[in-house]
ROTOR-190089 format. One record per atom (N, C-alpha, C): residue in one letter; x, y, z. Coordinates in steps of 0.05 Angstrom, whole numbers, plus 5000, padded with zeros to 4 digits. Example, Ala and Ser with C-alpha at 12.3 -4.5 7.8 and 13.67 -1.06 7.14 Angstrom:
A526448865156 A524649105156 A526449345156 S525749555142 S527349795143 S525850015157 
END
This chain:
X259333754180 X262133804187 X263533554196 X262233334216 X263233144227 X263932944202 X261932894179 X262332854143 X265332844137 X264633144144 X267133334125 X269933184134 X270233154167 X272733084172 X273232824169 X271732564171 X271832314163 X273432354133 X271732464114 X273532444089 X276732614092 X277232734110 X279732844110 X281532624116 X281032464145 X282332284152 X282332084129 X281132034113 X280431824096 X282931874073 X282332174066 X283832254043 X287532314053 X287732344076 X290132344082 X291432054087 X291231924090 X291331654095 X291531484070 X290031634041 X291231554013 X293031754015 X294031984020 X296332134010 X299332014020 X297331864048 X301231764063 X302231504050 X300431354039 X300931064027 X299931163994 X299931233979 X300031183947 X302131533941 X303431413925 X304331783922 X303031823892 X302431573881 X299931663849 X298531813861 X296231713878 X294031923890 X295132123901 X296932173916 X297732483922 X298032663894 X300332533872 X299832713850 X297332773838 X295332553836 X292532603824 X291632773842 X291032773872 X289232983883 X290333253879 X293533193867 X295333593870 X293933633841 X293733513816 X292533603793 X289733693797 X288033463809 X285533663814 X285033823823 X287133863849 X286634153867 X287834303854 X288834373823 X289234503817 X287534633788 X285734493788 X283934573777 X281534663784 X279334853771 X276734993781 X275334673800 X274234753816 X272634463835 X270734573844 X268934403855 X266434463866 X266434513888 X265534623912 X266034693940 X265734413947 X267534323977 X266634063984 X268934023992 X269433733990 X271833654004 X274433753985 X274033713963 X276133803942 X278334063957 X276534343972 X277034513972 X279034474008 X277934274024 X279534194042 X282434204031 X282533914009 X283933873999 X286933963986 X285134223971 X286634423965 X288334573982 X287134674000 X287734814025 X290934664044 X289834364048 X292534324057 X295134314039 X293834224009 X297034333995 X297634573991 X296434773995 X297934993976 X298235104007 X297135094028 X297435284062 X295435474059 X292335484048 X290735654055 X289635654079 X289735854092 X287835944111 X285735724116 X285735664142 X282535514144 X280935614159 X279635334169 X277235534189 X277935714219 X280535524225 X281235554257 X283135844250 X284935884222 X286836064218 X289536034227 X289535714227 X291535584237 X294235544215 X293935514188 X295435474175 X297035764152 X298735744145 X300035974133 X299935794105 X302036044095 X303136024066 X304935854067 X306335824090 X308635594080 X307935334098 X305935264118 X305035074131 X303734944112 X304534584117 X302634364098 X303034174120 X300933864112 X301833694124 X304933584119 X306733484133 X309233364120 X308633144097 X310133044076 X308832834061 X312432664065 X312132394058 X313932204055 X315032254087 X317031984090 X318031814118 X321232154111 X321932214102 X324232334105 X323432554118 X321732684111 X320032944124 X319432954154 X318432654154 X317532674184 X319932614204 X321632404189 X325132414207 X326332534210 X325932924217 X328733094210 X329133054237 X331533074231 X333733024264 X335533244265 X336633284295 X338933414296 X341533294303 X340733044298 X343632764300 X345932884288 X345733044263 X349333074256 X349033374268 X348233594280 X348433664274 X350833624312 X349033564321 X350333374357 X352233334347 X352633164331 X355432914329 X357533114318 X356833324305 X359333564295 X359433774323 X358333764343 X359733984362 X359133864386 X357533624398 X359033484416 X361033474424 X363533314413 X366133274413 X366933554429 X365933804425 X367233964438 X366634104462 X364434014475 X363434104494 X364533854517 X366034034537 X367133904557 X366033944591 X366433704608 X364233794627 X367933894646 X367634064666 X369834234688 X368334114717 X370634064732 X370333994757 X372434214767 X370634314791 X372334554803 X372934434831 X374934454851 X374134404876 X376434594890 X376134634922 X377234774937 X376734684960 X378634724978 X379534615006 X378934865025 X376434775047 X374634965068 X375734945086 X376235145098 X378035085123 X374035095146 X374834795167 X373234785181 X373734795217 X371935115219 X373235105252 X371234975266 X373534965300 X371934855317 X372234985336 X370734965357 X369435115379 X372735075405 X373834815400 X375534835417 X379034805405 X378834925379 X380735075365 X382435325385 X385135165385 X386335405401 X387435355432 X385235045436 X385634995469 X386834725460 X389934625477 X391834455475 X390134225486 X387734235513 X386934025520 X384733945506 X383234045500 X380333945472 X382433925445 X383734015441 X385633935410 X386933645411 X387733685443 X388833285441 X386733165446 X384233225460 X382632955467 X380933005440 X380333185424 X378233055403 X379633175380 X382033195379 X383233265352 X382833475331 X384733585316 X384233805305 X381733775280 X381034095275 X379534035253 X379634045225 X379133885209 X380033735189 X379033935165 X380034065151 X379634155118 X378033945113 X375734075093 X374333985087 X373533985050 X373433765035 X374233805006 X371533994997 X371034124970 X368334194965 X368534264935 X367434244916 X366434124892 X364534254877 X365334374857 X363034414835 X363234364815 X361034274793 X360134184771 X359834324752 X360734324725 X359634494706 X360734424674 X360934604655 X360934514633 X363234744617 X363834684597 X364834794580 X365934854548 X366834864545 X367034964505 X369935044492 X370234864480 X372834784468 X371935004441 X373735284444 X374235494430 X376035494407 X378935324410 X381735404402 X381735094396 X383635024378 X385434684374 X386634634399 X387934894403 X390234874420 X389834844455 X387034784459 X386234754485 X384134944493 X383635174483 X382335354505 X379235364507 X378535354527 X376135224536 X374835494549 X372535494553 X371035774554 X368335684571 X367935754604 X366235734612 X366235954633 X363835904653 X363536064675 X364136114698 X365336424699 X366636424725 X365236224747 X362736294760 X361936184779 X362435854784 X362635754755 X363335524766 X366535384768 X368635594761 X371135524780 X371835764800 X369836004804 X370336104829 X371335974858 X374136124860 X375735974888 X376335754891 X376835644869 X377935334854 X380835374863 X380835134877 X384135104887 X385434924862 X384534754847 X384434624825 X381534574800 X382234574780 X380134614758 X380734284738 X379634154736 X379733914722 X378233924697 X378633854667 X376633814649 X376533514647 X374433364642 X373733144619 X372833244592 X373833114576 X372733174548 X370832874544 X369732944519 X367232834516 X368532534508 X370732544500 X372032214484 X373532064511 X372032234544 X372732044570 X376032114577 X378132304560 X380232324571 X379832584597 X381732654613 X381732824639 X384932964636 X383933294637 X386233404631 X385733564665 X388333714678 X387833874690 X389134154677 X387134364679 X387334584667 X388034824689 X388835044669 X390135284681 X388235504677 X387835664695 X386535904691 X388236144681 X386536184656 X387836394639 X387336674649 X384436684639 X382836954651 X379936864657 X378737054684 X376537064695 X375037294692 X373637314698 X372237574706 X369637544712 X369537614742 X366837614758 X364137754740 X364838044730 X363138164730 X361438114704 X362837924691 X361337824660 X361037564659 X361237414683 X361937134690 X362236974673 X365537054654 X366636854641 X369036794654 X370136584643 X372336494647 X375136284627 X375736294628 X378936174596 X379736044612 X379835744594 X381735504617 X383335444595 X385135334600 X387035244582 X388334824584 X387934774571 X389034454566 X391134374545 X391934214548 X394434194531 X393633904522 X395633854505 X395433504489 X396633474465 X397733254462 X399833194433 X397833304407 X395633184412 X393633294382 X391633514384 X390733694364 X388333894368 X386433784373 X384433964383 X383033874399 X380433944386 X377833824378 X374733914368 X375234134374 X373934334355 X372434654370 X369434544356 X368834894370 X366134934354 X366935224349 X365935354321 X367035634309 X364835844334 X365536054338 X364536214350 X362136334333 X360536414328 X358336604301 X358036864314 X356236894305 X355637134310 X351737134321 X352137244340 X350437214362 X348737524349 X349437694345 X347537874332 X345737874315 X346637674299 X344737474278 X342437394285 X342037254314 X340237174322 X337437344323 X334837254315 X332837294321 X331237084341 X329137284348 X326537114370 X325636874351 X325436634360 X323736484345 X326436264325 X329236354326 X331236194317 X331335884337 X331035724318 X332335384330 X335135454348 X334935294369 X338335264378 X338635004395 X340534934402 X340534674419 X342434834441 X342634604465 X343434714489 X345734354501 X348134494493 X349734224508 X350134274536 X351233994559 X352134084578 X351933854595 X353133904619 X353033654630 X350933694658 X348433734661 X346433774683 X346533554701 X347433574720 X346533444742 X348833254753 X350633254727 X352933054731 X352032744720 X349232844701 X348632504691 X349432474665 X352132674650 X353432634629 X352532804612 X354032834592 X353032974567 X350132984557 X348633264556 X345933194545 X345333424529 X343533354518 X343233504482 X339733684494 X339233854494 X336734004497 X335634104471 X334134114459 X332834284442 X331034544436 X331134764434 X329234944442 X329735174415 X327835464419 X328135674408 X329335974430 X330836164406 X331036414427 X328236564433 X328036534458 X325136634460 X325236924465 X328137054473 X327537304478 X330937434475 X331237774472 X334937824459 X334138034483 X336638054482 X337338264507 X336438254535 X336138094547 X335138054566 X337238194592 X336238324606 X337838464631 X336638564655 X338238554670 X336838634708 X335738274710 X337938024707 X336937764712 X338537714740 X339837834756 X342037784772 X343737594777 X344337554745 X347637354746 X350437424744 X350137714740 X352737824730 X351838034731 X354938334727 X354138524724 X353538644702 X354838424684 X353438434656 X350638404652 X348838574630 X346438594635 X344938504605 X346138394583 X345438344560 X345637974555 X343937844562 X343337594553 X341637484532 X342037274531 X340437034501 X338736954520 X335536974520 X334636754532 X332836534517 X332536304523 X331536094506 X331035844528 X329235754513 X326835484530 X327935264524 X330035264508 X332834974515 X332734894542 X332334674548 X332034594588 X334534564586 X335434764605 X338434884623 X338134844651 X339234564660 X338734474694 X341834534706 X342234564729 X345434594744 X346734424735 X349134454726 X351334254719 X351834364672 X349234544674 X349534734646 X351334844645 X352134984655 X353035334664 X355335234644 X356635414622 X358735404612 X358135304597 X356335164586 X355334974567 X354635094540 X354134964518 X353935164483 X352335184485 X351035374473 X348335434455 X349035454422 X347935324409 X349235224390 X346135284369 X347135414349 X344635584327 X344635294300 X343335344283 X343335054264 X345035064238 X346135194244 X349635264228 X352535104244 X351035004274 X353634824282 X355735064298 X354435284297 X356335594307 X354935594337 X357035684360 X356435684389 X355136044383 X353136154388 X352736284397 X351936454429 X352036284443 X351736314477 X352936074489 X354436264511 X355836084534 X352936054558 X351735824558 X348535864572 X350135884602 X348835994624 X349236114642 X348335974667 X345136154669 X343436164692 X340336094675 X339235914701 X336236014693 X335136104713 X332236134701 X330436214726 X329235964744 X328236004752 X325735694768 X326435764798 X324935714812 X323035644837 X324335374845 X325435204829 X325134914839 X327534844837 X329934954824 X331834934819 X332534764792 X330034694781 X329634484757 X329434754727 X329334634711 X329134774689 X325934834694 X324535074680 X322035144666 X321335314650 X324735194634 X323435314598 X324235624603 X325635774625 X327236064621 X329635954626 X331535984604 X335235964609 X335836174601 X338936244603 X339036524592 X342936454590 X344636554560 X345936494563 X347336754547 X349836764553 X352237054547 X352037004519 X352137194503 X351837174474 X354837204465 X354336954447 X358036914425 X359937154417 X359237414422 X360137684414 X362537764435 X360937684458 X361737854480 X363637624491 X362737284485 X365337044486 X367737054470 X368037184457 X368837174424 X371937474438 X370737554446 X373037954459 X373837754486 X372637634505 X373337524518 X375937284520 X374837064494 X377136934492 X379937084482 X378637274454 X381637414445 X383237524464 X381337634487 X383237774514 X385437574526 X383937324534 X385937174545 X387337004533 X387537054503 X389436764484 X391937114485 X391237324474 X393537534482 X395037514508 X394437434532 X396037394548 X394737654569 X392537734568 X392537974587 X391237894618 X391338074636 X391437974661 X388438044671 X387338124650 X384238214654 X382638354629 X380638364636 X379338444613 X378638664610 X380638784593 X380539084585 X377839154564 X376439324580 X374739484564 X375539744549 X373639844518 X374540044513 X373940334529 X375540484530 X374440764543 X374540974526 X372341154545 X371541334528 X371541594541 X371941554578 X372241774595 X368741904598 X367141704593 X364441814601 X363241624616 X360641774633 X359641474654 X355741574645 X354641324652 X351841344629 X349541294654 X347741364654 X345041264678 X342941204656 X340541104669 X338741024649 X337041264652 X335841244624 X333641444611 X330541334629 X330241444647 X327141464655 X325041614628 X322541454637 X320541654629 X321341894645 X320542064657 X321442344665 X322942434654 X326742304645 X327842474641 X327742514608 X326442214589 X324742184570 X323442474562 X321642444573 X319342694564 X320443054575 X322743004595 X322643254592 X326143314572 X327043064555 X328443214529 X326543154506 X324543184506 X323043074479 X322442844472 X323442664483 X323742374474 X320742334464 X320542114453 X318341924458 X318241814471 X320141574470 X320241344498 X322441424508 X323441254529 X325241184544 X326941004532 X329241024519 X331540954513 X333441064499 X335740834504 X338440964499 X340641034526 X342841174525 X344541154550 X344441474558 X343541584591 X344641834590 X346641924605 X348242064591 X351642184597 X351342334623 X351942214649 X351842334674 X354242504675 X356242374671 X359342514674 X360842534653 X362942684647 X364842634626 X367442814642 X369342574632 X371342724631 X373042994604 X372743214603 X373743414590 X376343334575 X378543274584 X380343074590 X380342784559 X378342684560 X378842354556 X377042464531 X377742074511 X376742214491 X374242304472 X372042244498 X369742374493 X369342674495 X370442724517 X370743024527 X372043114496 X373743064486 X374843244472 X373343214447 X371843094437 X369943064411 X367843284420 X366543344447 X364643424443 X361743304456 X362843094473 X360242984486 X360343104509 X357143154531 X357843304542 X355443144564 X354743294592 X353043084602 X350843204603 X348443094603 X346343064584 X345343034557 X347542924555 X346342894521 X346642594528 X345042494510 X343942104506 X344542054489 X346041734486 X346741614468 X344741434460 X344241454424 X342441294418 X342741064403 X345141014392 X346540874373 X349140824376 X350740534367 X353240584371 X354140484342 X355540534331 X355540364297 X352940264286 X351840474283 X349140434265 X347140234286 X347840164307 X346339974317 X345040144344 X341640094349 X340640214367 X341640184395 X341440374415 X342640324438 X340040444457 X338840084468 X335840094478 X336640194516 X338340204521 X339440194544 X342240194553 X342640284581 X346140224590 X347239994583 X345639704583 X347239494584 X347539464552 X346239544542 X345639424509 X348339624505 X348839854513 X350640004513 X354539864518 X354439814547 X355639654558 X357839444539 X354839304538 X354539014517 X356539064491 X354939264479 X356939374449 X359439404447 X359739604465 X362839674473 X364139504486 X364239364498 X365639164507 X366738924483 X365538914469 X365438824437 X367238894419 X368439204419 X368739324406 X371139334411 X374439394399 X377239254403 X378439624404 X379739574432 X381139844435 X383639904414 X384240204413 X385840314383 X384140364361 X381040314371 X379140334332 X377640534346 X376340694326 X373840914331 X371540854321 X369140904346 X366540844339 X365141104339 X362641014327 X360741254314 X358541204327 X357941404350 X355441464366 X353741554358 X351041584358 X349041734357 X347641784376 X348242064378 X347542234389 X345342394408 X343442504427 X341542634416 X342642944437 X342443144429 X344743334446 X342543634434 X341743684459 X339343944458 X337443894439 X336243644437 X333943574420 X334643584387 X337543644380 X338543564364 X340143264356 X339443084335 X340842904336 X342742914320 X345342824324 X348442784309 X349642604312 X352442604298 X353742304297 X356142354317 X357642284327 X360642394343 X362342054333 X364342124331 X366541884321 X369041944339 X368141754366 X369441714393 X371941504391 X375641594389 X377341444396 X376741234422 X376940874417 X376940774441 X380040704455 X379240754471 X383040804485 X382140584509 X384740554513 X385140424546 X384840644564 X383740504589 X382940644606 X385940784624 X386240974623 X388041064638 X388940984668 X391640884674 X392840834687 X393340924712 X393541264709 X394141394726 X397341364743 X398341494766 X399641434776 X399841154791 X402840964789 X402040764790 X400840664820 X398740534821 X398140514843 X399340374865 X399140424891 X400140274909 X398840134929 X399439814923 X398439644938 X398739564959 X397739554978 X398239515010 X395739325015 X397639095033 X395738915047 X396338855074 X394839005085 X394039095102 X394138835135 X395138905154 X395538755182 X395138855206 X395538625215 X395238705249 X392038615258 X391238735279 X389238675290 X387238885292 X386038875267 X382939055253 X381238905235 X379638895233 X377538795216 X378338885190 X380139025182 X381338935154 X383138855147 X384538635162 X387338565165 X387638305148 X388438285121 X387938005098 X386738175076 X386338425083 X385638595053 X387538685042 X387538715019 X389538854992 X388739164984 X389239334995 X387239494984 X389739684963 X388939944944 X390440124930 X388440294926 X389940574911 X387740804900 X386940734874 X384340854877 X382940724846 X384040974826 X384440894805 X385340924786 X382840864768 X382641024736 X380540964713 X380840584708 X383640544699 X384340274698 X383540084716 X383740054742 X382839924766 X380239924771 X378940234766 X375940084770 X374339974761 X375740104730 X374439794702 X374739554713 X377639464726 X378339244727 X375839144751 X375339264774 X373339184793 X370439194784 X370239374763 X367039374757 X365539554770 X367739814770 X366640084782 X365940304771 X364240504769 X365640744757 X367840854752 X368040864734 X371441004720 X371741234729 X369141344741 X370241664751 X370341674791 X370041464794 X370741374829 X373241444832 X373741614853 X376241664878 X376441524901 X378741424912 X378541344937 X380341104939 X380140964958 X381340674970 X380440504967 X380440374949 X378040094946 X380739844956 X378539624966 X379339314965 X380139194937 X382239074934 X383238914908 X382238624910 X383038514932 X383538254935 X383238184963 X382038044977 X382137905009 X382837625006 X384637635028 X385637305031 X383337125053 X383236905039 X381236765050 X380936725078 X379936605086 X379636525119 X381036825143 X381037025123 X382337335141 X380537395158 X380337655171 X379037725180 X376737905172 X378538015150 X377138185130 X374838065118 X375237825105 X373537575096 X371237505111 X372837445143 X370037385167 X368337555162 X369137845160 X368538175171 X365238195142 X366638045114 X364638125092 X365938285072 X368138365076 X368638585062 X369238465037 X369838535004 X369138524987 X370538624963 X371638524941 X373338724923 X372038934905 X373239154920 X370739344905 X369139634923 X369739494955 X368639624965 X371639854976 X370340164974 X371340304978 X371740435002 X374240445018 X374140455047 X373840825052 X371941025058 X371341215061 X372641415082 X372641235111 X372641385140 X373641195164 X374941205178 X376041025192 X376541155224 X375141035246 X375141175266 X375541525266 X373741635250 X374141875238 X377242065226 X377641785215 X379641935194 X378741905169 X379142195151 X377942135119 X380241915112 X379541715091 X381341575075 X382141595053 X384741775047 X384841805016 X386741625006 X388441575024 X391441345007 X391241115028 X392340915006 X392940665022 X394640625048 X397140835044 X397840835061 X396940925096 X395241145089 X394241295117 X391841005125 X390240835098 X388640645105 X390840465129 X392940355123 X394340225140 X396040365162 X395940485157 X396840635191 X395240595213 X392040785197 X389640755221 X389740505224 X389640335206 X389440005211 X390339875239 X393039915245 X394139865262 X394039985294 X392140145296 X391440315321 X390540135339 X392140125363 X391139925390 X388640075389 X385639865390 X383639985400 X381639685398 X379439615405 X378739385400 X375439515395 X375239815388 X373339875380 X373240025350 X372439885323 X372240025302 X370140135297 X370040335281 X367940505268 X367740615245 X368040505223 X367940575184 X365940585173 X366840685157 X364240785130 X364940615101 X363440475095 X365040345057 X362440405040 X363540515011 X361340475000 X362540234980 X358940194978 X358639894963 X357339994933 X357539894914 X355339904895 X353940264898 X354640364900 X353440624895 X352540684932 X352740474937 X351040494968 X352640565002 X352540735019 X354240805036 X353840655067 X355740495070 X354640225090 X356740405119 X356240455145 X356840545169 X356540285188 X358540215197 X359040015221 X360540115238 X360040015263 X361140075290 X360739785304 X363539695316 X363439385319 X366139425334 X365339105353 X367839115367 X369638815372 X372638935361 X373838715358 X377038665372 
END
């Protein structure tokens, strides 16, 4: 055996320097031979099977200098140009202990705002400027700065954000268009596809990563409340976020995000928003809208356990199941009803809520989609109008004063429309928070957009208004109820 491999090295070593002898050894291996080295031989041209079972049908050694040079040089130098790094920063208000007293304010002077800074990346979508990265990294940006990659510095405008899918639309302006890179199509993708990863990590400039998608749909990663990501072993370090993922067509398929690690360093898990769901996003904010309207359907979905699995027949566990519906909206009126599971949305499987989520959010309100079904262990199709989420009566916003621990809050009644817009159930009642002004009290307090104010020194809370009345009650002892996230939080505190 040790024989055997000397003449391999021997015989490969005429294949890389004579290409006569490569054609002569392809004619004999292509004729009847005697067992021996010949059959080595054979084996590495045509990709038979060997001993280890290491080689396929389409695996060979590479032959000639062009083979062994493939690069992804042009494929950089065509969507570089459009990947831009964002500098976010905002002004901290910094207290001090003798804030407030005339004689410590003159002898050691007031305290000074303090600047603060984040790093990140982004993606030149449009000619016309519009740039496409992640909320988190111009979250509470008092100003948003781009460089582009050719060293000029624009300062940009925020178009649209949205926490709960953590994108974000900046906009730049300039006498000439500007590089893009085309959006693709991110559904395309399979496990095991090439992609590269631009971005600016660490703040040490533009850098080019190389990797495969190692895994689709990825969800429950806690970066968003979006739950459908790209993940891939492209090294994605801080200063990524907003950055391309770029397939070998030169098409952005993922705005890369978050990764995982322990160390804060890359290790080969990144995970980035797939081009589908960037793609409804940008169209939302080049239209001019003030948020990102999802389609509705007037139904709310929980996930399929094994349990609840096996006791409709299932096999496994998946798909979305119909907790609520509204009678009303335009699921209710097709015919969907709650307990029945969605398994499909346009011919496409629906493995879960987010894959669910994911789709529809994709999908452009005024058009009708085709569900599948599964409804008393029968399966069917239903062809659901997507509508805007209803408006309701218009709501009324009150921000809220005086001296309570929610005094700097914005709060109104939720409406179907509003709680899309917060990232709530569409079928929630009540008083929710819109907006808190910074350095408030509300702010000190934790409170949160989203959270729904329940009970207030035992008053129920149904309107904004009765919320700000109680607000204002001389007392320096509060006692409320908010729910959070599905969750019912009780404090008693004194202020």
């Amino acid at each position: 055996m040790h024989l055997k491999r000397v003449f391999l090295v021997a015989a490969l070593a005429i294949f890389a320097a004579a290409p006569a002898a490569r054609q002569a050894f392809a004619e004999d291996a292509a004729k009847p031979a005697d067992p021996g080295l010949s059959d080595v031989l054979t084996d590495l041209l045509h990709g038979v099977e060997g001993e280890n079972g290491t080689s396929g049908p389409d695996k060979r050694v590479p032959f000639g200098r062009e083979e062994v040079q493939l690069s992804f040089a042009p494929l950089v130098k065509q969507t570089a140009p459009a990947v831009v790094n964002v500098y976010a920063s905002q002004t901290a208000k910094v207290t001090s202990p003798f804030e407030g007293d005339p004689f410590f304010e003159e002898f050691f002077g007031r305290a000074k705002p303090r600047a603060q800074s984040s790093l990140g990346s982004g993606v030149l979508v449009d000619p016309t400027g519009v740039i496409v990265t992640n909320f988190h990294v111009i979250k509470d940006a008092d100003e948003v700065k781009v460089a582009t990659a050719d060293g000029r510095e624009f300062t940009s405008k925020v178009m649209l954000k949205d926490e709960t899918l953590d994108l974000a639309v900046l906009k730049i302006s300039a006498d000439k268009p500007f590089p893009v890179i085309a959006i693709g199509d991110s559904d395309a993708l399979e496990v095991g596809d090439l992609v590269l990863a631009i971005g600016n990590p660490f703040g040490v400039g533009q850098t080019t990563t190389s990797g495969i998608v190692s895994a689709l749909a990825r969800s429950h990663i806690g970066v968003s409340d979006s739950g459908y990501f790209i993940q891939t072993d492209a090294a994605i370090n801080p200063g990524n976020s907003g950055g391309a993922l770029i397939n070998m067509g030169g098409q952005l398929v993922g705005i890369n995000t978050a990764i995982y690690s322990r160390s804060g360093g890359s290790i080969g898990i990144g995970f980035a928003i797939p081009s589908n769901m960037v793609r409804a996003f940008a169209d939302a904010a080049k239209a001019g809208l003030d948020f990102f309207e999802r389609p509705y359907i007037g139904a709310e979905f929980e996930m399929v356990t094994p349990q609840i699995a096996e006791s409709l027949g299932m096999e496994k566990p998946t798909g979305a199941l119909v907790s609520s519906v509204d009678v009303a909206g335009p699921a209710g009126k097709v015919g969907l009803k709650p307990g029945d599971v969605i398994l499909s949305l346009n011919n496409t499987p629906v493995e879960s809520i987010e894959a669910l989520d994911y789709r529809m959010a994709t999908l452009s309100i005024g058009t009708k989609a085709t569900f599948g079904v599964l409804s008393k262990g029968q399966q069917t199709t239903l062809e659901i109008p997507l509508e805007r989420a209803p408006e309701g009566a218009k709501p009324s916003e009150v921000t809220l004063r005086g001296r309570s621990p929610f005094s700097g809050a914005k709060v109104a009644e939720l409406s179907p429309r509003l709680a899309q817009r917060l990232g709530l159930r569409t079928d929630l009642k009540g008083v929710t928070v819109i907006d808190i002004s910074r350095d408030s009290p509300a702010a000190d307090f934790g409170f949160q957009p989203g959270d729904i104010v329940r009970e207030v020194n035992g008053t129920t809370i149904e309107t904004a208004a009765t919320l700000a009345q109680v607000a204002q009650q001389d007392t320096r002892w509060w006692r409320f109820t908010v729910e959070r996230g599905g969750q019912i939080l009780r404090q008693v505190l004194r202020y």
